[in-house]
C-alpha positions as a LaTeX table, in Angstrom:
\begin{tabular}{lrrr}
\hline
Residue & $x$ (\AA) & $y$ (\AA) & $z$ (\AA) \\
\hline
Unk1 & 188.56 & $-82.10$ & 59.86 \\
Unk2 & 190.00 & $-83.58$ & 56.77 \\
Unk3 & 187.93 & $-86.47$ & 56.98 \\
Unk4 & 184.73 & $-84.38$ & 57.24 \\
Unk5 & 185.82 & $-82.46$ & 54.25 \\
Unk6 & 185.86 & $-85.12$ & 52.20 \\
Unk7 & 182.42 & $-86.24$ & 52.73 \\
Unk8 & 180.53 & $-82.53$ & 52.38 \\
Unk9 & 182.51 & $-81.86$ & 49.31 \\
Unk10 & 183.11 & $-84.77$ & 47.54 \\
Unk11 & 186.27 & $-85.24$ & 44.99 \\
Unk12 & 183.50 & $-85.63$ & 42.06 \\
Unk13 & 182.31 & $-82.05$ & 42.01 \\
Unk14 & 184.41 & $-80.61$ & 39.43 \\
Unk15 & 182.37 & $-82.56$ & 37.01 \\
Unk16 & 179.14 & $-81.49$ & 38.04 \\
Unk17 & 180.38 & $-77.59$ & 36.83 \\
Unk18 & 177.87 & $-76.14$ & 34.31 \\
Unk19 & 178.90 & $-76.32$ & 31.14 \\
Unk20 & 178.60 & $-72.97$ & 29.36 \\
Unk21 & 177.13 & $-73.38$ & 26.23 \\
Unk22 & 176.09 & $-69.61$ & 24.81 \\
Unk23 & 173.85 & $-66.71$ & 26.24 \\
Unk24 & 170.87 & $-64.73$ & 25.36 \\
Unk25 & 172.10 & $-61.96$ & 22.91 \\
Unk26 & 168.78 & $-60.33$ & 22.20 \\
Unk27 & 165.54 & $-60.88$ & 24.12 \\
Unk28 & 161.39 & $-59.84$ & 23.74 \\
Unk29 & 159.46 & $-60.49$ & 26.69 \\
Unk30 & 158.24 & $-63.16$ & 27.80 \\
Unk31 & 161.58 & $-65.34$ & 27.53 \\
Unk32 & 162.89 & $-67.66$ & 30.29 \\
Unk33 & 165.38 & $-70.88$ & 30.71 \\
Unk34 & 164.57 & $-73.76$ & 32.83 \\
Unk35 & 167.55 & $-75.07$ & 34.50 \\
Unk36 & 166.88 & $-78.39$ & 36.54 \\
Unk37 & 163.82 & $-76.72$ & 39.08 \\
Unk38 & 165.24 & $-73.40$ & 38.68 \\
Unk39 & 162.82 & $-70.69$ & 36.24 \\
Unk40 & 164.91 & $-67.81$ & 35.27 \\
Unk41 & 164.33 & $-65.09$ & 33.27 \\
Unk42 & 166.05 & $-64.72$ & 29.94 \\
Unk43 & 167.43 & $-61.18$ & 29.50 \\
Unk44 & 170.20 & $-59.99$ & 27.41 \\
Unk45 & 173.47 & $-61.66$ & 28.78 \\
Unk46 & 171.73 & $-64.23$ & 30.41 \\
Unk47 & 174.34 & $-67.32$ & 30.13 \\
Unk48 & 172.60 & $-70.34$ & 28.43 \\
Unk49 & 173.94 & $-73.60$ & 29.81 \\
Unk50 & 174.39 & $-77.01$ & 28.49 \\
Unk51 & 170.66 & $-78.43$ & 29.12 \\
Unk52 & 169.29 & $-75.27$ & 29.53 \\
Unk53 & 165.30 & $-75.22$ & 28.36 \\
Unk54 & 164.63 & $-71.82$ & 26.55 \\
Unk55 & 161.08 & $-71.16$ & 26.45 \\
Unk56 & 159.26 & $-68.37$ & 24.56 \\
Unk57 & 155.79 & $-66.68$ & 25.20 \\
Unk58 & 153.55 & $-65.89$ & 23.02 \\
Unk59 & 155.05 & $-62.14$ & 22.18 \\
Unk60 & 158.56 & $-63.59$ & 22.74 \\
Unk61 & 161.28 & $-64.03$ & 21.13 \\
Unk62 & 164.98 & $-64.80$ & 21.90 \\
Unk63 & 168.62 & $-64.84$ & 20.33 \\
Unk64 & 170.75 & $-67.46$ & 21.58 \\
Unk65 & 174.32 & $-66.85$ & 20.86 \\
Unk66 & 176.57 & $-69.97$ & 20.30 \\
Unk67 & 179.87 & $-68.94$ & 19.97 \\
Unk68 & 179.75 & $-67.96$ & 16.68 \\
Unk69 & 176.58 & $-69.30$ & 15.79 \\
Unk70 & 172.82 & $-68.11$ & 16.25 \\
Unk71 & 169.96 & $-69.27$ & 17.18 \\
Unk72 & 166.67 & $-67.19$ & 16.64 \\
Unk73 & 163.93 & $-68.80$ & 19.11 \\
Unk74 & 160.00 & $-67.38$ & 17.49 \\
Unk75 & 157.13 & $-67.14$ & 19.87 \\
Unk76 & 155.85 & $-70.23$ & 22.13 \\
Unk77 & 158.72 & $-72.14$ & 21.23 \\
Unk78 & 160.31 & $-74.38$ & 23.61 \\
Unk79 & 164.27 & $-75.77$ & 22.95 \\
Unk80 & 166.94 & $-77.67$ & 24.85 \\
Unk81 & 170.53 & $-77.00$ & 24.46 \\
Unk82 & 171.79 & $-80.33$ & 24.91 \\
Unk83 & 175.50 & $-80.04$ & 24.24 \\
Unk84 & 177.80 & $-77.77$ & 22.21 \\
Unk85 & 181.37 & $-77.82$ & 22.33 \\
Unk86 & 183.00 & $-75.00$ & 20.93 \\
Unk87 & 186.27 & $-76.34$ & 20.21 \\
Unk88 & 185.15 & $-79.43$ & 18.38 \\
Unk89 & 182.06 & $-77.85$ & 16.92 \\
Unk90 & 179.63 & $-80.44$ & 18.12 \\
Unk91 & 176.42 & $-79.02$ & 18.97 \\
Unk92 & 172.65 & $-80.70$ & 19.43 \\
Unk93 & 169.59 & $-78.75$ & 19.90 \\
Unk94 & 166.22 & $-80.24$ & 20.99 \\
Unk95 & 163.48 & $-78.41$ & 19.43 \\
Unk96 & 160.30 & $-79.59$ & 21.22 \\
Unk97 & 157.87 & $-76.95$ & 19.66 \\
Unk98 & 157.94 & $-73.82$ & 17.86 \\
Unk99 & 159.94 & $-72.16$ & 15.12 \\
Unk100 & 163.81 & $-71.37$ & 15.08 \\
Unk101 & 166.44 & $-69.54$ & 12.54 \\
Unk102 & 169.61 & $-70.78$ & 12.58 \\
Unk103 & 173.08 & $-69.51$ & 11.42 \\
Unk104 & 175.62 & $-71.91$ & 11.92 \\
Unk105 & 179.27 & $-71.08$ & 11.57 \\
Unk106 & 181.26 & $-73.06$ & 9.37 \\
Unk107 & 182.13 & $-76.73$ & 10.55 \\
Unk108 & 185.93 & $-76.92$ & 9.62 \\
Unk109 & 186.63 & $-79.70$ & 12.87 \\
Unk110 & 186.78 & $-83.21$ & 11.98 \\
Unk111 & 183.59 & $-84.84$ & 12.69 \\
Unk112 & 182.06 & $-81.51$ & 13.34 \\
Unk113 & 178.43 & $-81.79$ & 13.53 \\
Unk114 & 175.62 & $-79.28$ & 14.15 \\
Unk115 & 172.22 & $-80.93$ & 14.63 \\
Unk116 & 168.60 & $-79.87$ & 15.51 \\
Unk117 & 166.21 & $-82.85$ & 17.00 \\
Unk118 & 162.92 & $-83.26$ & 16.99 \\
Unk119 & 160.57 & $-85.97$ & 18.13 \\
Unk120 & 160.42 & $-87.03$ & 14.55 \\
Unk121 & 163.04 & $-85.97$ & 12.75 \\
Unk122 & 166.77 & $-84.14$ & 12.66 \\
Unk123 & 168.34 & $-81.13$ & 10.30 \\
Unk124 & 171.77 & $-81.76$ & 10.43 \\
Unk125 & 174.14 & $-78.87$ & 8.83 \\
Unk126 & 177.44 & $-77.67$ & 8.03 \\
Unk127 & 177.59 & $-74.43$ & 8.07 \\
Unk128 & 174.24 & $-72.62$ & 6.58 \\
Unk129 & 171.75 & $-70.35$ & 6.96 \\
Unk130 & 168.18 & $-72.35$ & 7.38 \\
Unk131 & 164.54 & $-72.08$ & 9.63 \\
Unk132 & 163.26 & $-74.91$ & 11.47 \\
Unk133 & 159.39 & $-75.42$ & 12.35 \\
Unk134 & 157.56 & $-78.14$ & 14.45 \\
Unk135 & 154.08 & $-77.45$ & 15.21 \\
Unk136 & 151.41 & $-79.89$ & 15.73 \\
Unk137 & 153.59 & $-83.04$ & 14.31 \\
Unk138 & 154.60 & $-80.84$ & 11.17 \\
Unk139 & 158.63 & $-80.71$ & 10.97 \\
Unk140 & 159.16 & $-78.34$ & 7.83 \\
Unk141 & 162.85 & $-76.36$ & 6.43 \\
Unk142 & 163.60 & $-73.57$ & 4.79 \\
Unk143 & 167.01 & $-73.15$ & 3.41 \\
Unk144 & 168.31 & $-69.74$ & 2.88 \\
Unk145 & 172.18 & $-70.45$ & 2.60 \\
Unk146 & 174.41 & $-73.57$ & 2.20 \\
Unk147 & 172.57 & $-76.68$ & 2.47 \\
Unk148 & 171.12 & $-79.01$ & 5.16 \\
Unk149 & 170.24 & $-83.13$ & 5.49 \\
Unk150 & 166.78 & $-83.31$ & 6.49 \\
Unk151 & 166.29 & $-86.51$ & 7.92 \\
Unk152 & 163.17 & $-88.76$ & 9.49 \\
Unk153 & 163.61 & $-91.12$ & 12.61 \\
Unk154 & 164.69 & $-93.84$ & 10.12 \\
Unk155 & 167.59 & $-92.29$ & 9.04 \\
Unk156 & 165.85 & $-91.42$ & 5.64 \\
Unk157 & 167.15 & $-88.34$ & 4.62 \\
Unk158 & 166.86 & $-85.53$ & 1.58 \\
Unk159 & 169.73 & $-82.98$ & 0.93 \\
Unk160 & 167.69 & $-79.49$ & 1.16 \\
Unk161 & 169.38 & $-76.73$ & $-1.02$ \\
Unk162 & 169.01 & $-72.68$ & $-0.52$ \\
Unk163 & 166.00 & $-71.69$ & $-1.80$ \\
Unk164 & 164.33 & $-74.78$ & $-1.10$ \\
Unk165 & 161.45 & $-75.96$ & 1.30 \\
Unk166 & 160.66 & $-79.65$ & 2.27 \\
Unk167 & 158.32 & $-81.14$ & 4.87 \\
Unk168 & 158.56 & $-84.62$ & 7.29 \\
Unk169 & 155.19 & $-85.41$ & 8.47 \\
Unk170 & 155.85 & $-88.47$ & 10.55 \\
Unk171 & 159.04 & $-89.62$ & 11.77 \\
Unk172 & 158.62 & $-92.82$ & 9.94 \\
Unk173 & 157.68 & $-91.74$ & 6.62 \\
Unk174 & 159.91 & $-90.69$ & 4.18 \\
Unk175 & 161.01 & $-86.69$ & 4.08 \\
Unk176 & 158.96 & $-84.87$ & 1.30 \\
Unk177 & 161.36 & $-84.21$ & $-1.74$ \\
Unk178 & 162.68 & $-80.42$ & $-1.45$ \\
Unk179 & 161.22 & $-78.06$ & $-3.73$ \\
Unk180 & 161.45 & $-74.62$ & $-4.81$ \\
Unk181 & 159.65 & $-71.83$ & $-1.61$ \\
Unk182 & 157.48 & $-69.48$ & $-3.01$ \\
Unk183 & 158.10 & $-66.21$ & $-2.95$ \\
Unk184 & 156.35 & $-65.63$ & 0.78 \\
Unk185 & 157.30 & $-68.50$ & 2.47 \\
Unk186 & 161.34 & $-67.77$ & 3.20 \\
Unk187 & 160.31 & $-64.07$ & 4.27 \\
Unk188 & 157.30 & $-65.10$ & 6.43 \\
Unk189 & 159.87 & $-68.15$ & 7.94 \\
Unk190 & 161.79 & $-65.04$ & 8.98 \\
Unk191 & 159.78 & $-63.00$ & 10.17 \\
Unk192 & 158.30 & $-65.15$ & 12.34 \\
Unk193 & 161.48 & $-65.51$ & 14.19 \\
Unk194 & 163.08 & $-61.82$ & 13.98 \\
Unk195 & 164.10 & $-60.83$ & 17.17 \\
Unk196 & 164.32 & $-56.92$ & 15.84 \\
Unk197 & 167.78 & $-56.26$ & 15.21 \\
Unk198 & 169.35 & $-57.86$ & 12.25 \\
Unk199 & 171.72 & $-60.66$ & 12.03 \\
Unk200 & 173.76 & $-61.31$ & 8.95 \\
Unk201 & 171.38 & $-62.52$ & 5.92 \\
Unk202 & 168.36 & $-62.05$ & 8.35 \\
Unk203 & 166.10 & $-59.98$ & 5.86 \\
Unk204 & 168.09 & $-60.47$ & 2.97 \\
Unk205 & 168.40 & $-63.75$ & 1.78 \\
Unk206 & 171.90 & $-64.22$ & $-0.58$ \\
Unk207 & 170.21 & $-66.38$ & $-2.60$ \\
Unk208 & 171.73 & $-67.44$ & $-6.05$ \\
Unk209 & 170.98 & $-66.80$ & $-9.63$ \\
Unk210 & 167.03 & $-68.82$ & $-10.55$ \\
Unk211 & 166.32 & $-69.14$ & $-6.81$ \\
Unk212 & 163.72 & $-67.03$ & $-4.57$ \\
Unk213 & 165.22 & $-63.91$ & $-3.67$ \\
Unk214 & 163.29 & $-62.68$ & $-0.56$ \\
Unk215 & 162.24 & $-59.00$ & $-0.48$ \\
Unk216 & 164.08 & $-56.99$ & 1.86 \\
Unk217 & 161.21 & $-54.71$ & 3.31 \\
Unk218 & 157.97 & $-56.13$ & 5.50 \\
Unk219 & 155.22 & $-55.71$ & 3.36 \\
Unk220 & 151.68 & $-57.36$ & 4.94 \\
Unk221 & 149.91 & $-59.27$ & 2.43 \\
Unk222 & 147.79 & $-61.95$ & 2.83 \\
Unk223 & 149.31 & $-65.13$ & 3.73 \\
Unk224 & 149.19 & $-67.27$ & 0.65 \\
Unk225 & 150.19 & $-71.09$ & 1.16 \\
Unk226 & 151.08 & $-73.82$ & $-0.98$ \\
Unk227 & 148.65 & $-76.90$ & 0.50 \\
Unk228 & 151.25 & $-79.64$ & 1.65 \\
Unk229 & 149.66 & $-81.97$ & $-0.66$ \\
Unk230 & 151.43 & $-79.83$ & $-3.60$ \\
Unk231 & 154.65 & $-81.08$ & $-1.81$ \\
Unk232 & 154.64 & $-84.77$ & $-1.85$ \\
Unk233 & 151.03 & $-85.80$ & $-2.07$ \\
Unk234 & 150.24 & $-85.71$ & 1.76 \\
Unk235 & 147.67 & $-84.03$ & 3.99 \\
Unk236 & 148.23 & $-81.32$ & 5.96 \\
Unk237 & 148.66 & $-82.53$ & 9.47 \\
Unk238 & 146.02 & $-80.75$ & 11.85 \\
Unk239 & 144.65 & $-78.95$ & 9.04 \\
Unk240 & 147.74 & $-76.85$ & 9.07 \\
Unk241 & 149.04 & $-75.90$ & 5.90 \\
Unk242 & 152.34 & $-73.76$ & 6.87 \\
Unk243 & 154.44 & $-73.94$ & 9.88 \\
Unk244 & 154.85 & $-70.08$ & 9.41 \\
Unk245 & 150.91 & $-69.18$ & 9.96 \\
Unk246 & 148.15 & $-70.04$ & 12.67 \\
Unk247 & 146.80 & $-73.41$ & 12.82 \\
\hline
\end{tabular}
């Protein structure tokens, strides 16, 4: 009977455990995680696990809670958990499409790192307050809080400051030097990835003295867009000119 044991449960399984990595803290339908073949449904206290896909519909919207930081997943937006380690404060996020907000909790650990991949480029932070957006090859920041290194696949990176927007068009060409958002751009960046209730500094940006100062109410107005060409001299990929409005 031992014998027999041993081969239909082998010794190894402890390490095949999931590894908990979060859970769904806020959810609009349609939201659901992919896990291996499995398609579940992503309502509030759903448990996120380490390479966990989160995918959004397009009315969806989900909060990812990361013990002690947040993730706020906007419509059709698909992401991969692919670690994070609470205790040493090393996190990776895949984001394969769409628009997240982050709020990352300070990185006090030695060789803490918080990081958000793309297929051409990485923000890599240390405690901030920032939105990420990849559509159609466009990887673009927006810094609310703190700061974040915005880098291409080449390791080429830019030091993006609160207040400030920059753009990496291909992952081989260099990262668009940071400049100031316009008014609209940090409160359409967040609205575009509210999940309803509010998270710290979610409508109102703490932004200091000579930077953009987001409004605090929703006020629809047309969307008005700086062209991409204003920021760095290159075309907008796709004819897209925001990462924040339709293409």
């Amino acid at each position: 009977m031992l014998a027999s044991l041993s081969i239909v449960v082998p010794p190894d399984v402890p390490a095949q455990v999931a590894q908990r990595a979060g859970q769904i803290s806020r959810a609009i339908p349609e939201v659901a995680i992919a896990r291996g073949p499995q398609q579940l449904p992503a309502v509030e206290k759903t448990l996120v696990d380490w390479g966990d896909v989160v995918r959004t519909g397009d009315g969806g919207r989900a909060r990812v809670a990361l013990d002690g930081s947040v993730l706020n997943v906007g419509s059709s937006s698909t992401l991969t958990v692919t670690q994070h380690i609470a205790a040493s404060q090393q996190a990776q996020i895949e984001l394969t499409y769409g628009r997240v907000r982050s709020q990352v909790v300070k990185q006090a650990k030695t060789n803490a790192k918080f990081e958000i991949h793309t297929s051409v480029g990485v923000a890599g932070m240390v405690g901030t307050d920032f939105f990420l957006g990849f559509v159609n090859g466009l990887f673009q920041i927006i810094v609310y809080e703190g700061h974040v290194k915005f880098c291409n696949l080449d390791g080429i990176c830019v030091v993006v400051l609160a207040g400030q927007i920059a753009t990496i068009l291909d992952g081989h060409q260099a990262p668009d030097q940071p400049s100031q958002a316009t008014p609209s751009e940090p409160t359409d960046a967040a609205n575009t990835t509210s999940v309803g209730a509010i998270f710290k500094g979610e409508t109102t940006h703490h932004l200091s003295t000579g930077q953009i100062i987001a409004p605090t109410a929703i006020v629809v107005i047309p969307a008005i867009v700086v062209p991409l060409a204003t920021r760095g001299g290159h075309p907008a990929a796709t004819g897209c000119k925001s990462v924040t409005s339709a293409c």
